[in-house]
C-alpha positions in Angstrom: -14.9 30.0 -6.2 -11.5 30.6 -7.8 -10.9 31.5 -11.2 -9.8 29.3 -14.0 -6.4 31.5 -13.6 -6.1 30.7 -10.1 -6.5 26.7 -10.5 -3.8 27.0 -13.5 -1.3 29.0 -11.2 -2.0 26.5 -8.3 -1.6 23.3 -10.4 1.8 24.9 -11.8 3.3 25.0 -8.6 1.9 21.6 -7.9 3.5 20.3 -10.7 7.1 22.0 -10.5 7.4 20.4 -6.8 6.4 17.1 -8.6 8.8 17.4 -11.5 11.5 18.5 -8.8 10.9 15.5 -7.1 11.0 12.9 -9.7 14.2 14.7 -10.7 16.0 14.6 -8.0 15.2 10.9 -7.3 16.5 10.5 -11.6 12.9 9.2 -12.3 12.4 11.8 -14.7 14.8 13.5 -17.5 12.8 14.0 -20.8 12.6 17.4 -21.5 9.7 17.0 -24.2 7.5 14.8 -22.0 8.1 17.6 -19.2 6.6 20.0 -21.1 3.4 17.6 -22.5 2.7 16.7 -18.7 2.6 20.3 -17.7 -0.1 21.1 -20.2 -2.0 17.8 -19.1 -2.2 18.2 -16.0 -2.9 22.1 -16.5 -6.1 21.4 -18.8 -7.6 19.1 -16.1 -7.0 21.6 -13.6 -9.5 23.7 -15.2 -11.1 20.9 -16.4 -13.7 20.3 -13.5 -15.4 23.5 -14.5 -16.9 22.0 -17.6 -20.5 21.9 -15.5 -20.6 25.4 -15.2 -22.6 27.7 -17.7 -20.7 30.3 -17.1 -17.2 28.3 -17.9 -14.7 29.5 -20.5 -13.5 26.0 -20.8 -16.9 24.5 -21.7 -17.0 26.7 -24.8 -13.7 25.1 -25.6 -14.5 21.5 -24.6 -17.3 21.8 -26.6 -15.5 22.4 -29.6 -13.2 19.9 -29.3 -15.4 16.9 -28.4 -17.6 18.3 -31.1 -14.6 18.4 -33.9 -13.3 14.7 -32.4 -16.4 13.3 -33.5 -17.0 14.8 -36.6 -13.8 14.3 -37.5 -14.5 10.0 -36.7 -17.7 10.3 -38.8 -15.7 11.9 -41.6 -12.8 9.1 -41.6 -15.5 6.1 -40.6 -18.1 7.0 -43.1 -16.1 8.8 -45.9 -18.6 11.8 -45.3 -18.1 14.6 -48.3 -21.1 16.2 -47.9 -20.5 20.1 -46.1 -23.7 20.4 -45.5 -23.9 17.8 -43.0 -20.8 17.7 -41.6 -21.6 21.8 -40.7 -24.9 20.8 -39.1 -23.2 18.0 -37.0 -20.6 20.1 -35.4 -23.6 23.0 -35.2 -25.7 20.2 -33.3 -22.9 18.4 -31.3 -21.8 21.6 -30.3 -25.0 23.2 -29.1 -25.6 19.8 -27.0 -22.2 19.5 -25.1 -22.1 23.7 -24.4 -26.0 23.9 -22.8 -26.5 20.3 -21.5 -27.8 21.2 -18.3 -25.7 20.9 -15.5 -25.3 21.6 -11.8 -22.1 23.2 -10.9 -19.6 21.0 -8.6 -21.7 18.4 -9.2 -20.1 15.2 -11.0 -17.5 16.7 -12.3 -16.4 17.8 -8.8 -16.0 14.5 -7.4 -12.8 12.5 -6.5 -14.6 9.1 -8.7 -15.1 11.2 -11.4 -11.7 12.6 -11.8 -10.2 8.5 -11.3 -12.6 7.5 -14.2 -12.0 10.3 -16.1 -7.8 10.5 -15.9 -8.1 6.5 -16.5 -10.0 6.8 -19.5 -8.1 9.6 -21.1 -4.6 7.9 -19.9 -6.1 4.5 -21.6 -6.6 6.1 -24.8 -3.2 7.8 -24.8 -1.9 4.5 -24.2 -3.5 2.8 -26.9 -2.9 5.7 -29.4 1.0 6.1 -28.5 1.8 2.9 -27.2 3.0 3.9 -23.8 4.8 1.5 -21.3 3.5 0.7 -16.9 6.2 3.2 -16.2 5.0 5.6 -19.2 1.0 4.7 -18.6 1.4 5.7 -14.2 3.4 8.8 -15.2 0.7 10.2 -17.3 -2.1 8.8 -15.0 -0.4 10.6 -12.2 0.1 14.2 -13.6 -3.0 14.0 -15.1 -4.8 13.2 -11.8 -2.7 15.7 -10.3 -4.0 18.2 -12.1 -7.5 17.4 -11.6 -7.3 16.9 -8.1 -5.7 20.1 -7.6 -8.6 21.6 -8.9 -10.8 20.0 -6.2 -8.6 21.0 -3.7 -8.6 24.4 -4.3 -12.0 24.5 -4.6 -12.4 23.3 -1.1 -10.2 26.3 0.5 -10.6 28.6 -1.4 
């Protein structure tokens, strides 16, 4: 099983031959946007490894869904109180890090990593407003990334 280093390196040289590509056929020439796709698609290639106990990246997945929807509760409710907003990150936490697993299960499957690039790429869209072109260029570096996770996985 490689580690979460290996899948970044791999997905970086995945990407560079994609950015290259796009380039060169004048598809692709903003700078900032470069750089946001690169991180994308390099946090779903580690992504996948979010059912594994042992996982750096569930500890910081868990966080972050865990702030995300304290943070909603806060701005939906008008929650002031400390005291529960500590407990619900504590609890929302706790759930998403030891929810039990099995390791290249779901999260290791070519559906999952469709639903879950749509989904994210959906909300993206509906947060920033993103055109087809814009919506298909995120989908497909995001993807990217996540599917060059699987494929490592399988030869290596």
């Amino acid at each position: 099983m490689p580690h979460w280093k290996a899948h970044l390196l791999f997905n970086f040289f995945v990407i560079l031959v994609w950015i290259f590509f796009l380039l060169n056929l004048g598809l692709f020439a903003n700078s900032i946007l470069t750089i946001l796709l690169i991180f994308l698609s390099s946090f779903f290639s580690i992504l996948p490894d979010i059912d594994s106990p042992k996982s750096e990246i569930r500890d910081f997945f868990a966080v972050i869904i865990a702030s995300f929807i304290i943070v909603y509760f806060i701005l939906k409710f008008s929650l002031n109180s400390i005291l529960y907003v500590s407990v619900g990150f504590i609890f929302l936490y706790l759930f998403f890090r030891f929810f039990p697993t099995k390791h290249r299960g779901l999260t290791h499957s070519i559906w999952f990593s469709i639903f879950m690039t749509l989904i994210l790429t959906i909300i993206l869209s509906q947060i920033f407003g993103f055109s087809l072109k814009e919506f298909f260029t995120y989908f497909f570096f995001i993807l990217s990334g996540y599917l060059s996770h699987l494929f490592l996985d399988i030869f290596m």
